[in-house]
C-alpha positions as CSV (number, residue, x, y, z in Angstrom):
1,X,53.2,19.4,-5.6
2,X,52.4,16.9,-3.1
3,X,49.1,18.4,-2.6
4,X,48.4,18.3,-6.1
5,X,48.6,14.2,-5.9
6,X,46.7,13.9,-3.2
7,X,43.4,15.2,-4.7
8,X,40.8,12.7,-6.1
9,X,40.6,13.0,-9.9
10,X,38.1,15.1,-11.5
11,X,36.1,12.8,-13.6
12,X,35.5,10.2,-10.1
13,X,34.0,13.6,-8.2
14,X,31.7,14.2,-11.1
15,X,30.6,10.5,-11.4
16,X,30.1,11.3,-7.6
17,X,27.9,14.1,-8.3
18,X,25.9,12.6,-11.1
19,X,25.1,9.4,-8.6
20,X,24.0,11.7,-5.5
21,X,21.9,14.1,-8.1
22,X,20.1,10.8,-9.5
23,X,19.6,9.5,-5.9
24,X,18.0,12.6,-4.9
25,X,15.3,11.9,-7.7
26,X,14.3,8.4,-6.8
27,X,11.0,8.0,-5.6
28,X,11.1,3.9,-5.3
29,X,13.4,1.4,-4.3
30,X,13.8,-0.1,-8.0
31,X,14.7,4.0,-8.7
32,X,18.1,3.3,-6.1
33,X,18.9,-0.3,-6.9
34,X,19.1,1.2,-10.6
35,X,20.9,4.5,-9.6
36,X,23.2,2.5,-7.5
37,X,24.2,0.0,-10.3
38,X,24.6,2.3,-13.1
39,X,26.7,4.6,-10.7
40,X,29.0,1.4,-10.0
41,X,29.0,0.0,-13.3
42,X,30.5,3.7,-14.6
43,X,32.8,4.1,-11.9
44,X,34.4,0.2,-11.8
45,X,33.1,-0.9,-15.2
46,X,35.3,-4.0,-14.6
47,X,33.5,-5.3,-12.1
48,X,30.3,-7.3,-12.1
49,X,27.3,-7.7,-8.7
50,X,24.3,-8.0,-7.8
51,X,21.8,-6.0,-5.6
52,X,19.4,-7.7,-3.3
53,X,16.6,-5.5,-1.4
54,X,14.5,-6.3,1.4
55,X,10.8,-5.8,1.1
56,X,9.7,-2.6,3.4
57,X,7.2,-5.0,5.3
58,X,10.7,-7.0,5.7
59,X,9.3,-10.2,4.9
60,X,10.7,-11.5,1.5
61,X,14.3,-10.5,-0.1
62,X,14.1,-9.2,-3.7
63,X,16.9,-9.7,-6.5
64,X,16.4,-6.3,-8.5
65,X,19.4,-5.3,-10.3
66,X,22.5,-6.4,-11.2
67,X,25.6,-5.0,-13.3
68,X,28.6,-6.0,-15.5
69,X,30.6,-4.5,-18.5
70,X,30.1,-1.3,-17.6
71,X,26.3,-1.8,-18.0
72,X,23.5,-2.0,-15.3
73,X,19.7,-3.4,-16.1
74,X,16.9,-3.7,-13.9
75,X,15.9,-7.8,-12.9
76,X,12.4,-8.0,-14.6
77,X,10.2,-9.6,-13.0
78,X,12.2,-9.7,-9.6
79,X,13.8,-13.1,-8.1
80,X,12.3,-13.8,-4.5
81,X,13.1,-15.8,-1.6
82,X,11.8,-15.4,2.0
83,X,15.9,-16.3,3.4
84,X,18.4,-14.6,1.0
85,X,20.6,-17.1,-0.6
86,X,23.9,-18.2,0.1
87,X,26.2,-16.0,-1.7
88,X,29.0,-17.4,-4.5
89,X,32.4,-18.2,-3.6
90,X,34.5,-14.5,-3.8
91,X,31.4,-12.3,-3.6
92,X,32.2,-9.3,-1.5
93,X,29.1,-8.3,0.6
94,X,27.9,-4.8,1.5
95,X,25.2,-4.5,4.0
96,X,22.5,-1.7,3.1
97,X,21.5,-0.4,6.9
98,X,20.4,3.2,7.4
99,X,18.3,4.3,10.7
100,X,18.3,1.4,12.3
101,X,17.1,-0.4,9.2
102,X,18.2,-3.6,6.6
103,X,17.6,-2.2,3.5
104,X,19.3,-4.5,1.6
105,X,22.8,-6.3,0.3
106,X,25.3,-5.2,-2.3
107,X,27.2,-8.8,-3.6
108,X,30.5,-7.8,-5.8
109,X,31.7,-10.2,-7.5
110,X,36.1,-11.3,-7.4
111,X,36.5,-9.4,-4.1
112,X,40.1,-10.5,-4.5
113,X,40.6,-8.3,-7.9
114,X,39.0,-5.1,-5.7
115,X,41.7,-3.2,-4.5
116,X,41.3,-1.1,-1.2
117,X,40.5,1.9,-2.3
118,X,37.8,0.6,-4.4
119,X,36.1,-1.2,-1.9
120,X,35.9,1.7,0.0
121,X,34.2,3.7,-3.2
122,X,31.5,0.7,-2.8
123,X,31.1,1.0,0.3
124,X,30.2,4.9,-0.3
125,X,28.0,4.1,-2.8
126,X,25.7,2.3,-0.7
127,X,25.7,4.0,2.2
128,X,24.9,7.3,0.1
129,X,21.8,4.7,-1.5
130,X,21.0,3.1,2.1
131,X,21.1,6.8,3.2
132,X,18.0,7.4,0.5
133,X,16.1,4.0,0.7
134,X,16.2,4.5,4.6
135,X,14.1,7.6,3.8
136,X,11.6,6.4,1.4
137,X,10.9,3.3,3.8
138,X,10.0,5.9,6.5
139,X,7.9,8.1,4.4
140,X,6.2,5.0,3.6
141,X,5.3,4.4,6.7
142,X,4.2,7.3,7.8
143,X,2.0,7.0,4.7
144,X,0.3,4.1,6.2
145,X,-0.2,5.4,9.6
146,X,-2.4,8.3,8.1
147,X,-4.4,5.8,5.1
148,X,-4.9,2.9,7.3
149,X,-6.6,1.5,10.7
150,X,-3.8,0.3,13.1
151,X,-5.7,-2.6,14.8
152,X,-6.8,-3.9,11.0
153,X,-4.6,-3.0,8.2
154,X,-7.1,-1.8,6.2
155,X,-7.5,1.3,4.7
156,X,-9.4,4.0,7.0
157,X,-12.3,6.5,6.4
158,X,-10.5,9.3,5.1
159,X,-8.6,6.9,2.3
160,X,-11.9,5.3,0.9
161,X,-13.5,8.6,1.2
162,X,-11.1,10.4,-1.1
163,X,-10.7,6.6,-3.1
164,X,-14.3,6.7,-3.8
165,X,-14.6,10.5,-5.2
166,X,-12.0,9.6,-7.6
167,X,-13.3,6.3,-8.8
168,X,-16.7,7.8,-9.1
169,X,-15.5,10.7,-11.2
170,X,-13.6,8.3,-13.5
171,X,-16.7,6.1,-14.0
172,X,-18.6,8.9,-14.5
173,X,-16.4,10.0,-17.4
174,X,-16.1,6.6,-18.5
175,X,-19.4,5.2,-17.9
176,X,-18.0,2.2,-15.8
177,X,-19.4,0.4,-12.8
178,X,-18.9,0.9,-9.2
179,X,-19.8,-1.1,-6.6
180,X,-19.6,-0.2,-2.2
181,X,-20.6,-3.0,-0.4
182,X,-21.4,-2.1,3.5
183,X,-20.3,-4.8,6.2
184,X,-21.5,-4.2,9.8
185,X,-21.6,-7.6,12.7
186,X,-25.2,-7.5,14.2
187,X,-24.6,-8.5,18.0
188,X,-21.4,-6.8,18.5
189,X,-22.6,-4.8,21.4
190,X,-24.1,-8.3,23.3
191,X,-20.6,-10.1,22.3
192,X,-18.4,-7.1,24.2
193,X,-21.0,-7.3,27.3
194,X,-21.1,-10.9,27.1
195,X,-17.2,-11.1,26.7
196,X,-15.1,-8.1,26.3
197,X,-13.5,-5.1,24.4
198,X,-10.7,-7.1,23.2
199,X,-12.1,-10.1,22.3
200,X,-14.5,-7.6,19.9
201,X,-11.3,-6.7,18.4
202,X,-10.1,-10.3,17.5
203,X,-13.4,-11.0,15.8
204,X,-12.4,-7.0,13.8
205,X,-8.9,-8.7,12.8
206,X,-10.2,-12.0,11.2
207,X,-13.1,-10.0,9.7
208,X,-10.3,-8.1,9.0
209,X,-8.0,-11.3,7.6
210,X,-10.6,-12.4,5.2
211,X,-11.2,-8.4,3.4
212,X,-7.3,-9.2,2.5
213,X,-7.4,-12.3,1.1
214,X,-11.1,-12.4,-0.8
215,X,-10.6,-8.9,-2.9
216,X,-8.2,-7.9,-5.7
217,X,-5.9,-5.2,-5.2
218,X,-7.8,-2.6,-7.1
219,X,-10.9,-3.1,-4.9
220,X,-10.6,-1.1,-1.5
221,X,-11.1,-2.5,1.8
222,X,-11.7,0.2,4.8
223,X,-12.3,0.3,8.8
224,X,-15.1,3.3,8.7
225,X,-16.0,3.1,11.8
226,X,-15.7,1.2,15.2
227,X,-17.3,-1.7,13.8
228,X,-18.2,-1.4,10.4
229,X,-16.3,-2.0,7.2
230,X,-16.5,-1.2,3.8
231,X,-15.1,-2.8,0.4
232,X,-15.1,-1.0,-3.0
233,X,-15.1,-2.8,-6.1
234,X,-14.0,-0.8,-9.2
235,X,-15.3,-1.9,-12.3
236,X,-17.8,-4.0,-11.0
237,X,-21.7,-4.0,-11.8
238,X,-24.5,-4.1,-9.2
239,X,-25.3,-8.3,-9.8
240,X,-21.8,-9.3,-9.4
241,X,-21.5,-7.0,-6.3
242,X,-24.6,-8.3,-4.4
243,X,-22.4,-12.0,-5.1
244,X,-19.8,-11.5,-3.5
245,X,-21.3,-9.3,-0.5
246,X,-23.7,-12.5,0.3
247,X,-21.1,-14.9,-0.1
248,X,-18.5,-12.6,2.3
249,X,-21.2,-12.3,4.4
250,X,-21.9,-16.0,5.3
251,X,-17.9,-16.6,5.7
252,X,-18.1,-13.5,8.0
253,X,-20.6,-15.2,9.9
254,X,-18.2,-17.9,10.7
255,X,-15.8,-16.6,12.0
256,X,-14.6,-18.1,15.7
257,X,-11.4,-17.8,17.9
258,X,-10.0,-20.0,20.8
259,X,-8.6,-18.6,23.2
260,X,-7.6,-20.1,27.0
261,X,-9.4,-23.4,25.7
262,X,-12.7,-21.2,25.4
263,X,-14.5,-20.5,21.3
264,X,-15.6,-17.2,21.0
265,X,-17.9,-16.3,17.9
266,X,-19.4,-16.2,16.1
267,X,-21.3,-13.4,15.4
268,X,-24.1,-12.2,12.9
269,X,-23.1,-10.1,10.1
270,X,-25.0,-8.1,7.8
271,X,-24.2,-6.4,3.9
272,X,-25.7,-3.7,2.1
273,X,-24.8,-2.8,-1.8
274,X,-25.2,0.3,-3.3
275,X,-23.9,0.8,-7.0
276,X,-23.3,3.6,-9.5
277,X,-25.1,4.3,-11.7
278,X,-28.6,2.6,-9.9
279,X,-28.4,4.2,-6.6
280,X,-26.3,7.5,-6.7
281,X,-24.5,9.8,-8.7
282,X,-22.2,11.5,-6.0
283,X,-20.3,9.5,-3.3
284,X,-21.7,10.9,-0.3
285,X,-25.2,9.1,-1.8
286,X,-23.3,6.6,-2.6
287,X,-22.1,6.1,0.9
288,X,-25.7,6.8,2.3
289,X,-27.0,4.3,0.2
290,X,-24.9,1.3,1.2
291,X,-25.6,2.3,5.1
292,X,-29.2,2.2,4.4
293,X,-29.2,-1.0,3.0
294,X,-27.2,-2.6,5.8
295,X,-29.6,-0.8,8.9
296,X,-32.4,-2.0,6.9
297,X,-30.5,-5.9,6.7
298,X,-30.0,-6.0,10.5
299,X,-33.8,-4.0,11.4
300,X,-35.2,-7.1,9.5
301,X,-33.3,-9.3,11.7
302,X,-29.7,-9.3,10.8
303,X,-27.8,-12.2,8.8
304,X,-28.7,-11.1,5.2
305,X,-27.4,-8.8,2.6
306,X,-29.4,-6.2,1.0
307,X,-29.5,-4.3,-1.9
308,X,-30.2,-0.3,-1.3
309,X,-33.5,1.4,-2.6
310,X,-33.3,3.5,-5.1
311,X,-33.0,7.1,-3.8
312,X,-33.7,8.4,-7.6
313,X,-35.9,7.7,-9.9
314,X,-35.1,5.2,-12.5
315,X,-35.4,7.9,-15.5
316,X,-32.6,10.1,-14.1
317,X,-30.4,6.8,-13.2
């Protein structure tokens, strides 16, 4: 009989079993902030909270969810703030950490109305989610170490290469624009001789720096190769491209470092445009294309952007 007593109730293990079958479904952080809730707002439906999560670059603290009355809804659009706030008087707070990692915080509201054993059941609960966002956080990252160039951030060769077969099938089908605008510095090899590997590579990161900040997030910015860069623009016609390639191109050419009280920079930079539908129909001509126009921008002397030839004729374009 004593035995009997001492086993959890059925309808708490199947709660249980509901929460850990929905976790193993999430594929985003919003996905476990909701899971989470909904799991505590059936379980405790007394009890009220809220559920902060930490951006996986761990820069900004997100307030994404929140339950009461035995009801949990997603925070649309989510509440930032770089330092997460100071929490209100009785809040019980639950640290999120999995592998090493702050995922997040769990703030209960009237800790002194929780009694031990349900406390611990919050606890559980997001440790189980921790467990899960600790594990979308890695596969994240090991995302980004095969899509993007480790001394730039930007996406590498391989990501624009499959990027740009996809966008040029869907213009194809919807007879849309696309515009790859080449970026390539001109004296890079007399800047390393002249100075050194590393100082090549600080000139790559503020090349690097202004890609992020001058193109919206549907455009692609890539690292191709050593030295050379690449930026598509989806939905964007040939005119508009050449625009902001030139104008890129003289703020690339700007670009200067101090370092040890000495400048370094800046160096001459050259563009080349290619579009669909003027200059190609598949991407590897599309590609082609853009790299033509750039080696024939620095042949003629560098500093300029360059539109490529046409490598059809105009009837079949």
């Amino acid at each position: 009989m004593a035995e009997e007593t001492m086993r959890p109730p059925a309808e708490p293990l199947s709660e249980m079993e509901r929460y850990l079958t929905a976790l193993a479904e999430c594929h985003s952080h919003r996905e476990v902030a909701q899971a989470l809730c909904s799991a505590i707002a059936r379980m405790l439906p007394q009890s009220s909270g809220l559920f902060w999560k930490l951006s996986p670059d761990r820069e900004i603290w997100r307030l994404i969810s929140r339950w009461s009355d035995g009801a949990a809804e997603c925070i649309e659009p989510a509440e930032g703030a770089e330092l997460l706030p100071e929490p209100a008087e009785g809040q019980l707070l639950i640290e999120l950490v999995a592998q090493g990692l702050r995922l997040g915080e769990l703030r209960v509201d009237d800790r002194e109305q929780l009694t031990e054993l349900e406390q611990r059941l919050l606890k559980a609960l997001a440790s189980a989610a921790a467990a899960t966002l600790a594990v979308l956080v890695l596969q994240r990252r090991v995302r980004q170490r095969n899509v993007r160039d480790p001394l730039t951030g930007l996406f590498n060769a391989r990501y624009l290469e499959d990027t740009l077969a996809r966008e040029l099938y869907r213009a194809q089908r919807c007879q849309s624009n696309l515009t790859l605008i080449r970026i390539e510095p001109d004296r890079i090899s007399d800047f390393i001789r002249e100075h050194s590997p590393e100082c090549a590579d600080r000139i790559l990161q503020l090349m690097a720096d202004v890609l992020h900040r001058s193109f919206r997030g549907s455009d692609v910015c890539a690292r191709i190769t050593d030295y050379g860069f690449c930026i598509l623009l989806v939905d964007a016609a040939l005119a508009s491209g050449y625009q902001r390639a030139a104008a890129l191109r003289e703020e690339l050419s700007e670009l200067r470092f101090n370092r040890r009280g000495q400048t370094f920079g800046p160096v001459g930079v050259s563009a080349g445009v290619a579009a669909y539908p003027e200059h190609a129909r598949s991407y590897g001509e599309l590609i082609d294309a853009a790299d033509s126009a750039v080696t024939r921008a620095r042949e003629e002397g560098g500093e300029r952007a360059l539109t490529a030839e046409l490598l059809r004729p105009a009837s079949l374009c």
